[in-house]
PADO-190259 format. One record per atom (N, C-alpha, C): residue number from 1; residue in three letters; atom name; z, x, y. Coordinates in steps of 0.001 Angstrom, whole numbers. Layout:
BEGIN
atom num=NUM residuo=ala atomo=CA c3=Z c1=X c2=Y
...
REM end
This chain:
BEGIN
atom num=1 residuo=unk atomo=N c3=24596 c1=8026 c2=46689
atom num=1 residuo=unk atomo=CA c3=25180 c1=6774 c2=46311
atom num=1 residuo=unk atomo=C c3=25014 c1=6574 c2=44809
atom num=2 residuo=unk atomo=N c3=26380 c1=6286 c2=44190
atom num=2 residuo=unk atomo=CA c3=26035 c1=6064 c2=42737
atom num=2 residuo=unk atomo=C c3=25477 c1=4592 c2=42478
atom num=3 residuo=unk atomo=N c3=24770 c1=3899 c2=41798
atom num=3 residuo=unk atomo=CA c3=24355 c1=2903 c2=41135
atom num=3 residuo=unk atomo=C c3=25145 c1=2223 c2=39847
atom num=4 residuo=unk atomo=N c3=25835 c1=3421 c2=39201
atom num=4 residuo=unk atomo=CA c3=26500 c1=2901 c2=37952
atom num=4 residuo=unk atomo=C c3=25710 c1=2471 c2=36695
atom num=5 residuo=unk atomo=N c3=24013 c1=2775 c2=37198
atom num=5 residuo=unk atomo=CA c3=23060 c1=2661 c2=36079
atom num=5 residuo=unk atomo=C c3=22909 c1=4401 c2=35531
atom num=6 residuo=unk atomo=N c3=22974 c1=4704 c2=33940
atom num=6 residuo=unk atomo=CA c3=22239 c1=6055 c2=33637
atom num=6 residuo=unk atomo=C c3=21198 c1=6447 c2=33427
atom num=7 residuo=unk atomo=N c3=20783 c1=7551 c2=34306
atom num=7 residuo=unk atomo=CA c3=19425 c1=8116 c2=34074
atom num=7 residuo=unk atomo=C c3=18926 c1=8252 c2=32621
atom num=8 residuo=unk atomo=N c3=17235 c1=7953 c2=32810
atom num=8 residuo=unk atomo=CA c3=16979 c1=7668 c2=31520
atom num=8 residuo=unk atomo=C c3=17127 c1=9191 c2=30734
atom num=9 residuo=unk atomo=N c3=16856 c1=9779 c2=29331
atom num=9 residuo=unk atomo=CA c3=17601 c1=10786 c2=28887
atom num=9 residuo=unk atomo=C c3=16645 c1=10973 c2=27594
atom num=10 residuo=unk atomo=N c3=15531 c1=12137 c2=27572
atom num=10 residuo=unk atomo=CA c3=14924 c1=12258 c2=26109
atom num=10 residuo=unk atomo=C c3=15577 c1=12591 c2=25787
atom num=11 residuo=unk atomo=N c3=15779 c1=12458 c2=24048
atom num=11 residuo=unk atomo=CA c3=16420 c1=12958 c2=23028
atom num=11 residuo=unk atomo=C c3=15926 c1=13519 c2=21761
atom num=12 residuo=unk atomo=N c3=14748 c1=12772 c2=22023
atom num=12 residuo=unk atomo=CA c3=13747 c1=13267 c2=21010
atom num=12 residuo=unk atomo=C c3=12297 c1=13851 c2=21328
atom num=13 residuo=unk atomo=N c3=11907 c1=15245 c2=20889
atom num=13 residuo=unk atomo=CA c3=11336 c1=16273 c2=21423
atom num=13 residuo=unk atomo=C c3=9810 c1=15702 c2=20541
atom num=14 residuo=unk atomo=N c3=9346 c1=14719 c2=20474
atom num=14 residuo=unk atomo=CA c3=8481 c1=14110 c2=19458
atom num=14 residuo=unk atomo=C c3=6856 c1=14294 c2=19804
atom num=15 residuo=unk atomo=N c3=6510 c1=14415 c2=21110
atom num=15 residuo=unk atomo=CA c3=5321 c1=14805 c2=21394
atom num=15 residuo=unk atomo=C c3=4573 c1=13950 c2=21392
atom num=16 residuo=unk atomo=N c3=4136 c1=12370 c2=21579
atom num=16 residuo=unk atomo=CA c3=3627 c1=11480 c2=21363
atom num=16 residuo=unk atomo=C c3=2597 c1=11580 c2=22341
atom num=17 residuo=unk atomo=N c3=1544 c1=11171 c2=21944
atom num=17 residuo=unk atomo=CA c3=-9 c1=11013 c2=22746
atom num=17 residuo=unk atomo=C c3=409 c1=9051 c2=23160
atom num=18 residuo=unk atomo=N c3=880 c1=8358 c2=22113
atom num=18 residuo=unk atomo=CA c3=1368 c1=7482 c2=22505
atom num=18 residuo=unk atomo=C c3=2121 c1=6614 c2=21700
atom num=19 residuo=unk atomo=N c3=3430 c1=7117 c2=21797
atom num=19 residuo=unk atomo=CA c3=4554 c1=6440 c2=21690
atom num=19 residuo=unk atomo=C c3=5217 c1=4669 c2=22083
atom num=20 residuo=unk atomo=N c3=4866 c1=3981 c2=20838
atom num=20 residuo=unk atomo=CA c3=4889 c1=2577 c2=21381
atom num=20 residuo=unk atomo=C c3=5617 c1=1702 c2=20176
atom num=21 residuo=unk atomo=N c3=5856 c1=385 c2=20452
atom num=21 residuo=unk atomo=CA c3=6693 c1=-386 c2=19569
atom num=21 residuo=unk atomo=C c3=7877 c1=-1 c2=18948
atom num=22 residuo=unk atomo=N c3=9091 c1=604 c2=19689
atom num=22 residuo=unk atomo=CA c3=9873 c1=721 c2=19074
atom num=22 residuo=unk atomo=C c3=10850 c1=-245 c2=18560
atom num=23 residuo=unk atomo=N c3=11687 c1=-79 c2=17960
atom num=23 residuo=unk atomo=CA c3=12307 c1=-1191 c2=16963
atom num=23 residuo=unk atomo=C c3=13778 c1=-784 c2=16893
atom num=24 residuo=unk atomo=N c3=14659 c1=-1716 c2=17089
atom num=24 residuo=unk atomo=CA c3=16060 c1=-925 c2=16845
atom num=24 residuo=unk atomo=C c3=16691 c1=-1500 c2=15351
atom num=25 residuo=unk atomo=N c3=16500 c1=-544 c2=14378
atom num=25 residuo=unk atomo=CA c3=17745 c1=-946 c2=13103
atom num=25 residuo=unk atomo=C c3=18933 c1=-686 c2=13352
atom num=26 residuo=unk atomo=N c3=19771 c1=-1724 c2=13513
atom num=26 residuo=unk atomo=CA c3=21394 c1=-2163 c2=13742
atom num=26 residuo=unk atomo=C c3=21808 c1=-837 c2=12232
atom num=27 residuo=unk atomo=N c3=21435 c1=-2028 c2=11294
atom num=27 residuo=unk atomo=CA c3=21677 c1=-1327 c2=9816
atom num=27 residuo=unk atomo=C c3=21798 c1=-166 c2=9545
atom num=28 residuo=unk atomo=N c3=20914 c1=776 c2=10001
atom num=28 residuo=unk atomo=CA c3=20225 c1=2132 c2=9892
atom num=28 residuo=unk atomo=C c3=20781 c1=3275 c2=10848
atom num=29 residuo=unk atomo=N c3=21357 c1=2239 c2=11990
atom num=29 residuo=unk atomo=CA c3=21646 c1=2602 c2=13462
atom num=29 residuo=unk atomo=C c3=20300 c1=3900 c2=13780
atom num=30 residuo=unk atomo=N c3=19272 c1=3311 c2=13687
atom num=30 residuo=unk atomo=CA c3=18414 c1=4334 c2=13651
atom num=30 residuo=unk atomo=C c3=16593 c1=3726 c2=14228
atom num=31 residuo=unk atomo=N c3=16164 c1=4204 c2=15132
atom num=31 residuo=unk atomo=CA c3=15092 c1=3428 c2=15825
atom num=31 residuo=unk atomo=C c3=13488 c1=4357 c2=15334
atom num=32 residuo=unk atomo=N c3=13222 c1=3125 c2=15118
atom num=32 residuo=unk atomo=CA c3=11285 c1=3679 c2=14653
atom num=32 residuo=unk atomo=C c3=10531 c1=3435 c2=15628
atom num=33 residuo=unk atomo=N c3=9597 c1=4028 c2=15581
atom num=33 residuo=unk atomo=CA c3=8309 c1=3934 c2=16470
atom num=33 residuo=unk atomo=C c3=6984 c1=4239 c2=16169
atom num=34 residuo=unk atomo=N c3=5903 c1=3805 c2=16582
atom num=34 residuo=unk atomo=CA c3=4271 c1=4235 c2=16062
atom num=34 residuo=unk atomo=C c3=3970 c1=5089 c2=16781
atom num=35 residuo=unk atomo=N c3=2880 c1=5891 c2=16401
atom num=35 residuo=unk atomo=CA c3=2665 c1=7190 c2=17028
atom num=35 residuo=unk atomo=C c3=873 c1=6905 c2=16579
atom num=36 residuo=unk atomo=N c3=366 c1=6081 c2=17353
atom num=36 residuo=unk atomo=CA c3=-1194 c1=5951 c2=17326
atom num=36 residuo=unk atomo=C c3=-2079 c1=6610 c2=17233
atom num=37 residuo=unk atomo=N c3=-2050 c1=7247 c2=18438
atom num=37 residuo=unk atomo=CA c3=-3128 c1=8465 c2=18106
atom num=37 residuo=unk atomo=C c3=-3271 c1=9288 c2=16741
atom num=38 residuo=unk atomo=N c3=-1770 c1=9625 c2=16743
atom num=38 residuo=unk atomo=CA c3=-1539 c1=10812 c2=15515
atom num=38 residuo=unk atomo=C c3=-1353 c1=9939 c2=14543
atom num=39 residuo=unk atomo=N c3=-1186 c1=8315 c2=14022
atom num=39 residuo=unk atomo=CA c3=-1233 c1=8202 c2=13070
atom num=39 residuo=unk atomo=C c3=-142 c1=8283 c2=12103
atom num=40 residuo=unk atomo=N c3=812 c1=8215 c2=12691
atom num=40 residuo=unk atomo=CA c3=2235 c1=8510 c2=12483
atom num=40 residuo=unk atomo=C c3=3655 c1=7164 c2=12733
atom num=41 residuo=unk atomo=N c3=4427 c1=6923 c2=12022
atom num=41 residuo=unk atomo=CA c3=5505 c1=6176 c2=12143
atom num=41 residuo=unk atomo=C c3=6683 c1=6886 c2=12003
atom num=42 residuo=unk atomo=N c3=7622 c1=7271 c2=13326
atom num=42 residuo=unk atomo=CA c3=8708 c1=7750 c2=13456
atom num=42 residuo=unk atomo=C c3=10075 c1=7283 c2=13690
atom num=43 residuo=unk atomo=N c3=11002 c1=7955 c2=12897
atom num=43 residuo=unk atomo=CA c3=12353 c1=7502 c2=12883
atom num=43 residuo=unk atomo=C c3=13684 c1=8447 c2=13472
atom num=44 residuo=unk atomo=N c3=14307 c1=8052 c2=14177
atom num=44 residuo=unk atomo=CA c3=15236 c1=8750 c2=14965
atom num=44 residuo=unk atomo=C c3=16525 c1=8317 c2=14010
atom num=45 residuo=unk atomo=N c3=17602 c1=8856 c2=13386
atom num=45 residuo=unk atomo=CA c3=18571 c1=8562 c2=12774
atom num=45 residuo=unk atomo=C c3=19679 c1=9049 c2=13975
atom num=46 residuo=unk atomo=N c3=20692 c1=7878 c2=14850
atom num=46 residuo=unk atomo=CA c3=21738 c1=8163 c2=15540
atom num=46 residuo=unk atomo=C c3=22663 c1=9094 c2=15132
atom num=47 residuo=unk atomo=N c3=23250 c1=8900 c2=13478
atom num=47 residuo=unk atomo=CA c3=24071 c1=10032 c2=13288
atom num=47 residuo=unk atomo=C c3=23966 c1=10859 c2=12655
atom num=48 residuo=unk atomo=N c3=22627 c1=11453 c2=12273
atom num=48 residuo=unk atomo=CA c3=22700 c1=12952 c2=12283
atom num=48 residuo=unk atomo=C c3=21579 c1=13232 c2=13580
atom num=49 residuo=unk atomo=N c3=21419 c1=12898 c2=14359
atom num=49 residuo=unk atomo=CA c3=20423 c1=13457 c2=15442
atom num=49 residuo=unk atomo=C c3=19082 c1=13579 c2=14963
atom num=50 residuo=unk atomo=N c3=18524 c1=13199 c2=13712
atom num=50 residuo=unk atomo=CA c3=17289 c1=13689 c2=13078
atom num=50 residuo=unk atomo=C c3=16351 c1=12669 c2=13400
atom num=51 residuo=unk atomo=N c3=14796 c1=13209 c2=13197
atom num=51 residuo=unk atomo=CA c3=13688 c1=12828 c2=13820
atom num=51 residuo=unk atomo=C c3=13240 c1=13058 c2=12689
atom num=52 residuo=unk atomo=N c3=12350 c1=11511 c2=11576
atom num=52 residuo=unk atomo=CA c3=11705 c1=12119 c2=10232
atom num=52 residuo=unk atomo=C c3=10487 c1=11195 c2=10927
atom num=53 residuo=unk atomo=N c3=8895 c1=11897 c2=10551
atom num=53 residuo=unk atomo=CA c3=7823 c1=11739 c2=10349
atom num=53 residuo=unk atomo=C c3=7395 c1=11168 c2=9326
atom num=54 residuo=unk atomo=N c3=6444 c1=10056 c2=9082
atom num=54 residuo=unk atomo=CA c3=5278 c1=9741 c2=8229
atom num=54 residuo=unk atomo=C c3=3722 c1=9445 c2=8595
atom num=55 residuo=unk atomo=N c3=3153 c1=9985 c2=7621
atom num=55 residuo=unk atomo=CA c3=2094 c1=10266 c2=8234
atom num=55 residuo=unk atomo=C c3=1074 c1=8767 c2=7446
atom num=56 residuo=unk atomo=N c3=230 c1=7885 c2=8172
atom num=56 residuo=unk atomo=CA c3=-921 c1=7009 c2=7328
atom num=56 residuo=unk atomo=C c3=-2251 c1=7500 c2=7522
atom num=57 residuo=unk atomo=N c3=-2768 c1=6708 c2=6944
atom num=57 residuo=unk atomo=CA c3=-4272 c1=7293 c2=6615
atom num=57 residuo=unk atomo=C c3=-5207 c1=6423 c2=7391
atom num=58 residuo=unk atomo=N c3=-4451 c1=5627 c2=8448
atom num=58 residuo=unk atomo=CA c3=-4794 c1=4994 c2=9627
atom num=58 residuo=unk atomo=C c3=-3764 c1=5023 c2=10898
atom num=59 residuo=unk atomo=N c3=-4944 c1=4370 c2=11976
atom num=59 residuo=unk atomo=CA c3=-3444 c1=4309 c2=12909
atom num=59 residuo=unk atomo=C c3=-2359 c1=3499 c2=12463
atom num=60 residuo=unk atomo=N c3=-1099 c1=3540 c2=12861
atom num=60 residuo=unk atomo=CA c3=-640 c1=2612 c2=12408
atom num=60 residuo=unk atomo=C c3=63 c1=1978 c2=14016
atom num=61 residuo=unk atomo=N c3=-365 c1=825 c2=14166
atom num=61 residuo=unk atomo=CA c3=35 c1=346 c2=15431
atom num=61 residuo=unk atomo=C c3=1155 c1=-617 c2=16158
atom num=62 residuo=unk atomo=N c3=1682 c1=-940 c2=14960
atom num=62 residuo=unk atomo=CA c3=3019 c1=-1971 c2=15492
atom num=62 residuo=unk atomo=C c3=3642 c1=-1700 c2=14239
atom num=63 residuo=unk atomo=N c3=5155 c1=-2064 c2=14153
atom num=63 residuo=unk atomo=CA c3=6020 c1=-2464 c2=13286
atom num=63 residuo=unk atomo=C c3=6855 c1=-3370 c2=13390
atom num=64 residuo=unk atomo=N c3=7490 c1=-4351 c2=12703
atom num=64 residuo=unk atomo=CA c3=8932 c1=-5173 c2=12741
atom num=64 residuo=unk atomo=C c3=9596 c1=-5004 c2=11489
atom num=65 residuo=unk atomo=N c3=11339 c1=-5215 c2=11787
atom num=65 residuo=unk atomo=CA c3=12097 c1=-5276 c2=10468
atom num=65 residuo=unk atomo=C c3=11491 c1=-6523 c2=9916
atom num=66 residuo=unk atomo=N c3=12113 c1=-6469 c2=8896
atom num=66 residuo=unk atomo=CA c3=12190 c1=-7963 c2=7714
atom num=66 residuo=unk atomo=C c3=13468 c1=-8315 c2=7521
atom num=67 residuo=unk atomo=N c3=13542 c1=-9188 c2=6773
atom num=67 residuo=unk atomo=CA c3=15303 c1=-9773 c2=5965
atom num=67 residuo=unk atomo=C c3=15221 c1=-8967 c2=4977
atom num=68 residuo=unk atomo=N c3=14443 c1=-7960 c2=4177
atom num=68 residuo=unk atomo=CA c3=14687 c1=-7078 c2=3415
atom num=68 residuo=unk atomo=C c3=15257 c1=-5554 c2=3733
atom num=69 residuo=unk atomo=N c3=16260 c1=-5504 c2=2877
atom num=69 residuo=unk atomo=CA c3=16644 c1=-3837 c2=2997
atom num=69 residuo=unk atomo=C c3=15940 c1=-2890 c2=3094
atom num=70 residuo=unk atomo=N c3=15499 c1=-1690 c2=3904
atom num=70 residuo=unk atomo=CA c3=14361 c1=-433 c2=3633
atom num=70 residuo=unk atomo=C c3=13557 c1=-1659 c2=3837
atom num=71 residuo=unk atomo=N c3=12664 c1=-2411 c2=4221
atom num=71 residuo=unk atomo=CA c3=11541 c1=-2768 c2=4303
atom num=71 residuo=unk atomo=C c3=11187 c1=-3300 c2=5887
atom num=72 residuo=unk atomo=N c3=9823 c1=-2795 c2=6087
atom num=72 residuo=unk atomo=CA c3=9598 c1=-2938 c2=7744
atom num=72 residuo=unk atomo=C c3=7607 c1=-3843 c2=7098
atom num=73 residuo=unk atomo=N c3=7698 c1=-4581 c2=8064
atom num=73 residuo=unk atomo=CA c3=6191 c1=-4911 c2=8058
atom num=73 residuo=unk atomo=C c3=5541 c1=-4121 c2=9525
atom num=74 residuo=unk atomo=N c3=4351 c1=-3376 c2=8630
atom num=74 residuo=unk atomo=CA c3=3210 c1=-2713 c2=9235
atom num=74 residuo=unk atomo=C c3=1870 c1=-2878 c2=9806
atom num=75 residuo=unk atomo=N c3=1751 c1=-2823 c2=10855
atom num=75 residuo=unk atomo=CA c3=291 c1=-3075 c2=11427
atom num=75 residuo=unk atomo=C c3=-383 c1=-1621 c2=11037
atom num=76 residuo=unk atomo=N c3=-1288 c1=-1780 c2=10464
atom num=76 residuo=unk atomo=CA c3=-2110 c1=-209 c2=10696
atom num=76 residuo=unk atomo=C c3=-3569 c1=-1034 c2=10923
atom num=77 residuo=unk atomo=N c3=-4366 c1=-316 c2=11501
atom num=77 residuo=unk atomo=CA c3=-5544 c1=-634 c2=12007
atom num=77 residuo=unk atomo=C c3=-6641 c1=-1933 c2=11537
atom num=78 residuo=unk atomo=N c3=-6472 c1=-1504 c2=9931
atom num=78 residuo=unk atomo=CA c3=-7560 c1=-2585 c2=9574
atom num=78 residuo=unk atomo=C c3=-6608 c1=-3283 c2=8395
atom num=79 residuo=unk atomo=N c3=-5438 c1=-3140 c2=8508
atom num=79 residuo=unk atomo=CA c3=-4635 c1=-4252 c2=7411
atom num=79 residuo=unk atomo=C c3=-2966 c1=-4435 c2=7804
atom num=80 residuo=unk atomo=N c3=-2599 c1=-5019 c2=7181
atom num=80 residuo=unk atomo=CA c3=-995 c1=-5270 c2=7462
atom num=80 residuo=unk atomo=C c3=-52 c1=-4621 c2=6331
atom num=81 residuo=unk atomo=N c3=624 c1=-3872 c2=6112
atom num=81 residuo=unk atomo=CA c3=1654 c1=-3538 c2=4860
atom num=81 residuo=unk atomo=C c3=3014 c1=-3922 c2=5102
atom num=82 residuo=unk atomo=N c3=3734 c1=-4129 c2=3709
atom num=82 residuo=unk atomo=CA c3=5147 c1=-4030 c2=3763
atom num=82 residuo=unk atomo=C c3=5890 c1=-2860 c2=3138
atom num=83 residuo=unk atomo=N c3=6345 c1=-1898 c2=4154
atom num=83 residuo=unk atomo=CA c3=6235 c1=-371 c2=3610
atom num=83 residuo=unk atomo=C c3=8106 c1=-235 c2=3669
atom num=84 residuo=unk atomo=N c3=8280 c1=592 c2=2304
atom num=84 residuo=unk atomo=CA c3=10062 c1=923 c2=2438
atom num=84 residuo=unk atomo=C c3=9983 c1=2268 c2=2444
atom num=85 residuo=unk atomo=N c3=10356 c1=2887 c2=4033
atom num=85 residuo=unk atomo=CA c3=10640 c1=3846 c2=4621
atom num=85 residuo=unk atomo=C c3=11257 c1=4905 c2=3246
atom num=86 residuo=unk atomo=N c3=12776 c1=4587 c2=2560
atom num=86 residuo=unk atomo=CA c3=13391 c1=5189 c2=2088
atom num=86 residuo=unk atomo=C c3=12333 c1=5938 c2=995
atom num=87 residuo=unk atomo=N c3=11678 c1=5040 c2=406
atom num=87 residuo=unk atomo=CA c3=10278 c1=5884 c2=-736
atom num=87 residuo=unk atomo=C c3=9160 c1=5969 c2=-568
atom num=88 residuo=unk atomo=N c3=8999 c1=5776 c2=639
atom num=88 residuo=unk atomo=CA c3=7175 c1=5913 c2=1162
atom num=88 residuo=unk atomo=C c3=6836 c1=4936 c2=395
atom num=89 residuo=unk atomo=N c3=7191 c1=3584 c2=120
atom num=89 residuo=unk atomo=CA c3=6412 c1=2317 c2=-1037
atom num=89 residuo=unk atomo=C c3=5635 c1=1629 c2=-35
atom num=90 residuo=unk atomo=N c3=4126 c1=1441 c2=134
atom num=90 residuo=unk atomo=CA c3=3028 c1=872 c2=1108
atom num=90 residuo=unk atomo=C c3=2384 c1=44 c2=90
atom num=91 residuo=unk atomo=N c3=2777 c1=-1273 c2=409
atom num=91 residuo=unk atomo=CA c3=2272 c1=-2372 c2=-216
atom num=91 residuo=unk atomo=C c3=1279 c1=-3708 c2=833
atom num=92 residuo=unk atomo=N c3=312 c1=-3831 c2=285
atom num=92 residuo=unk atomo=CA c3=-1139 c1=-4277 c2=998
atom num=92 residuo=unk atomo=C c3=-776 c1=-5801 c2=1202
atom num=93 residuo=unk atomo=N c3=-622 c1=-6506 c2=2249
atom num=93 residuo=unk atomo=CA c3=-71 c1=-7776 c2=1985
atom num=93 residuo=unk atomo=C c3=-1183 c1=-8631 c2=3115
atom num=94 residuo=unk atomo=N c3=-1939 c1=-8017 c2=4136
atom num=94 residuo=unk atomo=CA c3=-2839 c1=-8740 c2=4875
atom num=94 residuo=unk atomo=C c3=-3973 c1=-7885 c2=5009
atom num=95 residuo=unk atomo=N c3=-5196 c1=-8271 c2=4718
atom num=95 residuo=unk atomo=CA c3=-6693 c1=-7653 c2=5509
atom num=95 residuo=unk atomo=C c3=-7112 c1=-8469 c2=6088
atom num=96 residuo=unk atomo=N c3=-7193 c1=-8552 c2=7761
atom num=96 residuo=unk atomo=CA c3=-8353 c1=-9098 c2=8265
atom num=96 residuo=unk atomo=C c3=-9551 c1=-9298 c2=8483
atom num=97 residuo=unk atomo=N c3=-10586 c1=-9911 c2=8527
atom num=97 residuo=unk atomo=CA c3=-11755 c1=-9570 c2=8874
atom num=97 residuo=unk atomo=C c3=-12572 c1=-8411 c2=9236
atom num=98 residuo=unk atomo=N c3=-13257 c1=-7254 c2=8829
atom num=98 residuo=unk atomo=CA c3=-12811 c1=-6186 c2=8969
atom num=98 residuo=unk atomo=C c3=-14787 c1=-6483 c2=9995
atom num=99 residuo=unk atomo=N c3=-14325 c1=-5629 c2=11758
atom num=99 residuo=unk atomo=CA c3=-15653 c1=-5407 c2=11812
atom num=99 residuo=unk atomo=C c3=-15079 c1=-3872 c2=12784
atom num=100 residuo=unk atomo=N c3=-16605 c1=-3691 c2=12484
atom num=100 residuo=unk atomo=CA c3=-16736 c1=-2422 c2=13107
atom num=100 residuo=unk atomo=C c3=-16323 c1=-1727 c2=14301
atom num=101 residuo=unk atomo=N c3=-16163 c1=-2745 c2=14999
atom num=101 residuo=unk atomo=CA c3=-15961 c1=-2890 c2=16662
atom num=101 residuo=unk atomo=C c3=-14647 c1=-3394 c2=17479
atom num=102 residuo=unk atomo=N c3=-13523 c1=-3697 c2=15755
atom num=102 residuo=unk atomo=CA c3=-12558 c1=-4410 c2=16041
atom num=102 residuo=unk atomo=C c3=-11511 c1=-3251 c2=15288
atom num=103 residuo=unk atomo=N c3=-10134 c1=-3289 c2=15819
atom num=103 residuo=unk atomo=CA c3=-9380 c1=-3381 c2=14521
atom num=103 residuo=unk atomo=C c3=-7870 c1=-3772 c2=15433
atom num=104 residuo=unk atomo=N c3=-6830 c1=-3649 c2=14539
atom num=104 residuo=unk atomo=CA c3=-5267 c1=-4264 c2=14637
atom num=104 residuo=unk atomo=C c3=-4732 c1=-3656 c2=15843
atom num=105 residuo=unk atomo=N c3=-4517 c1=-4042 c2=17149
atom num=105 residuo=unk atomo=CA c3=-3739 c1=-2703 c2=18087
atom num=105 residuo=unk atomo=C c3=-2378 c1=-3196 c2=18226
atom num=106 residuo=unk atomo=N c3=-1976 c1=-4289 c2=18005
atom num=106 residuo=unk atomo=CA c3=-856 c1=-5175 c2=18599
atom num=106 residuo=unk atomo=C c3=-130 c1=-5740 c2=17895
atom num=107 residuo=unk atomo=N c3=1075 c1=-6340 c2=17744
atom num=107 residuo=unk atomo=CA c3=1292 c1=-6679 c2=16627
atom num=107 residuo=unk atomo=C c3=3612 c1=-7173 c2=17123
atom num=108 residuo=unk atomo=N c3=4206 c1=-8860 c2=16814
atom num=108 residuo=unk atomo=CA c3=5293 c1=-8436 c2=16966
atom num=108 residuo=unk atomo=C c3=5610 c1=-9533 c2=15763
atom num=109 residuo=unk atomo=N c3=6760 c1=-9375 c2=15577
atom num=109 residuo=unk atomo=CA c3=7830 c1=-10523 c2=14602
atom num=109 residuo=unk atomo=C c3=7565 c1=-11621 c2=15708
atom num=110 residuo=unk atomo=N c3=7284 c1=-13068 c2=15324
atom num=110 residuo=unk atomo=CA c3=8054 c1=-14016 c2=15867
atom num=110 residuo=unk atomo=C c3=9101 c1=-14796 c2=16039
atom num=111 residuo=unk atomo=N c3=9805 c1=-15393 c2=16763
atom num=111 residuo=unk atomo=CA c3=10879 c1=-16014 c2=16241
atom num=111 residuo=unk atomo=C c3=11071 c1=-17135 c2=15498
atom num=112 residuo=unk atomo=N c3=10304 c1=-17630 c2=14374
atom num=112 residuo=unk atomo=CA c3=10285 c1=-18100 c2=13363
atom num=112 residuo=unk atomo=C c3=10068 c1=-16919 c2=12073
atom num=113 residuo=unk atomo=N c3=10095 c1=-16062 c2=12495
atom num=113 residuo=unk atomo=CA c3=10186 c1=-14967 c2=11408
atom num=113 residuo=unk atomo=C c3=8816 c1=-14394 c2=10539
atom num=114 residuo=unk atomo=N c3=7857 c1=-14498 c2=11541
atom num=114 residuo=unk atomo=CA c3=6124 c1=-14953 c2=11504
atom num=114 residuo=unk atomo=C c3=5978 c1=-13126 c2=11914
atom num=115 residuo=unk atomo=N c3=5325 c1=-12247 c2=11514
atom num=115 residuo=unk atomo=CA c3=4552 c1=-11545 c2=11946
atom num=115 residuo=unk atomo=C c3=3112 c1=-11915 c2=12351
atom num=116 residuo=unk atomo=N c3=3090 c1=-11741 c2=14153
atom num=116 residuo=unk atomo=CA c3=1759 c1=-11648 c2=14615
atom num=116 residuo=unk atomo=C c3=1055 c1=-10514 c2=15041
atom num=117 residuo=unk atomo=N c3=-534 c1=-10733 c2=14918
atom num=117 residuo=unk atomo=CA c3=-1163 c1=-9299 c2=14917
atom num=117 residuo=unk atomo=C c3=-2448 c1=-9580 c2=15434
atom num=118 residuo=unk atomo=N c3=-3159 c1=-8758 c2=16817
atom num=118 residuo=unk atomo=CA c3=-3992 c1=-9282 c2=17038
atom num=118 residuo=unk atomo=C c3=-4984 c1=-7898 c2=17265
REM end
């Protein structure tokens, strides 16, 4: 019996320990994602089929767009950035409380246009 729903379909051969928060850029037509374990923020570009890597020097655990062009706000573990994909530009815009036992895992845009991060 058909359903008329399509089976779901990898496309991207990315290897994630854990693959989470993805994000769809309309703009970009092109979807990012965090890659926690490894420490990594990945981008799938729709029309050329390509898969580009960046690597932080933390986890990095959530992302959302902004109203800015190239610019995404970043959760990485123990701070928040506003990073533009197109030049690797990582700019420091929140530190929380930093303890030993804590750090950033979560993180979305609100709809007042609020990044939350817990």
């Amino acid at each position: 019996m058909t359903t008329g729903v399509a089976e779901p379909e990898g496309i991207v051969p990315a290897g994630e320990w854990s693959g989470e928060g993805a994000r769809w850029s309309a703009a970009e037509r092109a979807l990012y994602w965090v890659d926690i374990q490894r420490c990594l923020i990945q981008r799938y570009d729709m029309a050329t089929r390509t898969t580009r890597s960046w690597l932080f020097d933390e986890p990095a655990t959530a992302l959302g767009l902004t109203d800015r062009p190239d610019t995404l706000v970043v959760a990485l573990a123990s701070r928040v950035i506003l990073w533009q994909p197109s030049k690797d530009a990582r700019v420091e815009r929140a530190r929380p409380e930093e303890r030993a036992d804590a750090r950033i895992n979560h993180g979305r845009p609100g709809r007042a246009g609020y990044s939350w991060v817990g």
